[in-house]
C-alpha positions as CSV (number, residue, x, y, z in Angstrom):
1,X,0.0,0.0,0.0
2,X,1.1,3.2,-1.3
3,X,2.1,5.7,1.7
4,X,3.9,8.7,2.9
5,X,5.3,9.2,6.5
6,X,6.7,12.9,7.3
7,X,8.8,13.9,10.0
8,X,11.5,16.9,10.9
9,X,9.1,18.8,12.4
10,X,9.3,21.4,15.6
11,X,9.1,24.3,17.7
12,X,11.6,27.0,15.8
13,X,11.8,31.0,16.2
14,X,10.5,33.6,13.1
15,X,14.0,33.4,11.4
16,X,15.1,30.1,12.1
17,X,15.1,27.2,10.0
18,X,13.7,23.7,9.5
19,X,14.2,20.4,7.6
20,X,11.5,18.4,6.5
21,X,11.8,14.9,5.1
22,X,9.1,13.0,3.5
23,X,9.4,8.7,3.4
24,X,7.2,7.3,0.7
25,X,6.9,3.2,0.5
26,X,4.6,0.8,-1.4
27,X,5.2,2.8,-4.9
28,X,8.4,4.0,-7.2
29,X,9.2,7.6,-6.2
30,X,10.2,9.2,-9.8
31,X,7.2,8.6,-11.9
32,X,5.2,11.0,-10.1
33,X,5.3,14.5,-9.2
34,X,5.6,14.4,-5.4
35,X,4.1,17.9,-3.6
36,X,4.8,19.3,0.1
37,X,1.6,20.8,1.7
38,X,0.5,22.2,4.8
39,X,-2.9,23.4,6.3
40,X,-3.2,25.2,9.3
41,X,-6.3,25.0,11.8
42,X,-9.4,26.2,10.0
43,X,-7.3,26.8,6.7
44,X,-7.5,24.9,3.9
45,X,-4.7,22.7,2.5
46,X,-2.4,24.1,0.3
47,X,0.1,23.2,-1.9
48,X,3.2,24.7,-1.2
49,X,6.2,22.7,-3.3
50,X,6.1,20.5,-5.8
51,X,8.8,18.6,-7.9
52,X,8.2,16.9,-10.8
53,X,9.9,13.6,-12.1
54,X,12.0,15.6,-13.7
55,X,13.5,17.3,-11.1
56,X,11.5,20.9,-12.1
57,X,10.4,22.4,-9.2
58,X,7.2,25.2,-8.3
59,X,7.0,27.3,-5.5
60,X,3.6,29.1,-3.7
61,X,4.4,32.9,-3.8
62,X,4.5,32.8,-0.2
63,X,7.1,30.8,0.1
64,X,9.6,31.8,-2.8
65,X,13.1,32.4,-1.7
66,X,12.7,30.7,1.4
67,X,11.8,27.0,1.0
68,X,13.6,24.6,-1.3
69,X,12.4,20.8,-2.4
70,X,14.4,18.4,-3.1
71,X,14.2,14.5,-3.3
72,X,16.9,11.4,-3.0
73,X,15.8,8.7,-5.4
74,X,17.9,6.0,-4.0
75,X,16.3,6.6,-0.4
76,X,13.3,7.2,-1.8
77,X,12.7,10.7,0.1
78,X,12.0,14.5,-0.2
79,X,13.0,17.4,1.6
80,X,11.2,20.6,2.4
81,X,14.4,22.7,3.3
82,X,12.7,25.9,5.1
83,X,14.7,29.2,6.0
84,X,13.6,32.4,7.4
85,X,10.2,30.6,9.2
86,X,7.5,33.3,9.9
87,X,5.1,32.5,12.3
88,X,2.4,32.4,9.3
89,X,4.6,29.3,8.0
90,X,2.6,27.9,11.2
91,X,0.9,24.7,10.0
92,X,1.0,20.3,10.3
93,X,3.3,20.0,6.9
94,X,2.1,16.9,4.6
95,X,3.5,15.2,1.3
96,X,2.2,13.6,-0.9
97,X,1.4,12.9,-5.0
98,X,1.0,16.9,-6.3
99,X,-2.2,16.9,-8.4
100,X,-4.1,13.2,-7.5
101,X,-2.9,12.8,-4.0
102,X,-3.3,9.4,-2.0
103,X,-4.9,8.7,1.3
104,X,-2.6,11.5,3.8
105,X,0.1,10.5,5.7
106,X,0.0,12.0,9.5
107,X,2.0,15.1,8.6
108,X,4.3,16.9,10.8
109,X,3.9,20.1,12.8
110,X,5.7,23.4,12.4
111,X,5.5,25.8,14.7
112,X,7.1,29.1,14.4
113,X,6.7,31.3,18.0
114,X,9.3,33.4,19.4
C-alpha cells in the first residue's frame, strides 16, 4: 500500500530554520510528481512545493526564496528545506502525489513562535 510518512518537524523561532523529510513506501518515487503541503487549523490545505519527475520544481508565492524541495531517489525521500520561518509558515506539513494525492500521511507540525 502506497504511503507517505513525514517527519522533521518542531518548535523553531520567526527566522530560524527547518528540515522536513518526507518517506514514501509501497510505490516507485520518480514517476510522479511528489508535492509538500500544509494546512493550518481552520485553513484549507495548500500546496506549497512540488517537484516533478524531472526534477523541475514550483514554489507558492509565499514561500519563494525561502523554501527549497528536493528529493533522493535511491532513499526514496524528499525534503522541504525551510529558512527564514515566519510564524504564518505555522501549520501540520504533509506530502504527498501533487495533483491526484493518495490517502494522507500523519504530517508533521511546524510551529514558528518566538
Amino acid at each position: 500500500q502506497a504511503q507517505f510518512v513525514e517527519s522533521g518537524g518542531g518548535l523553531v523561532q520567526p527566522g530560524g530554520s527547518l528540515r522536513l523529510s518526507c518517506a514514501a513506501s509501497g510505490f516507485t518515487l520518480d514517476i510522479y510528481e511528489i508535492g509538500w503541503f500544509r494546512q493550518a487549523p481552520g485553513n484549507q490545505r495548500d500546496l506549497v512545493a512540488s517537484i516533478s519527475k524531472s526534477g523541475v520544481t514550483n514554489y507558492a508565492d509565499f514561500v519563494k526564496g525561502r523554501f527549497a524541495i528536493s528529493r533522493d531517489a535511491a532513499a526514496n525521500t524528499w525534503y522541504l528545506q525551510m529558512n527564514n520561518l515566519q510564524p504564518e509558515d505555522t501549520a501540520k506539513y504533509y506530502c504527498n502525489i501533487a495533483y491526484s494525492p493518495i490517502p494522507w500521511g500523519p504530517g508533521t507540525q511546524v510551529t514558528v513562535s518566538a
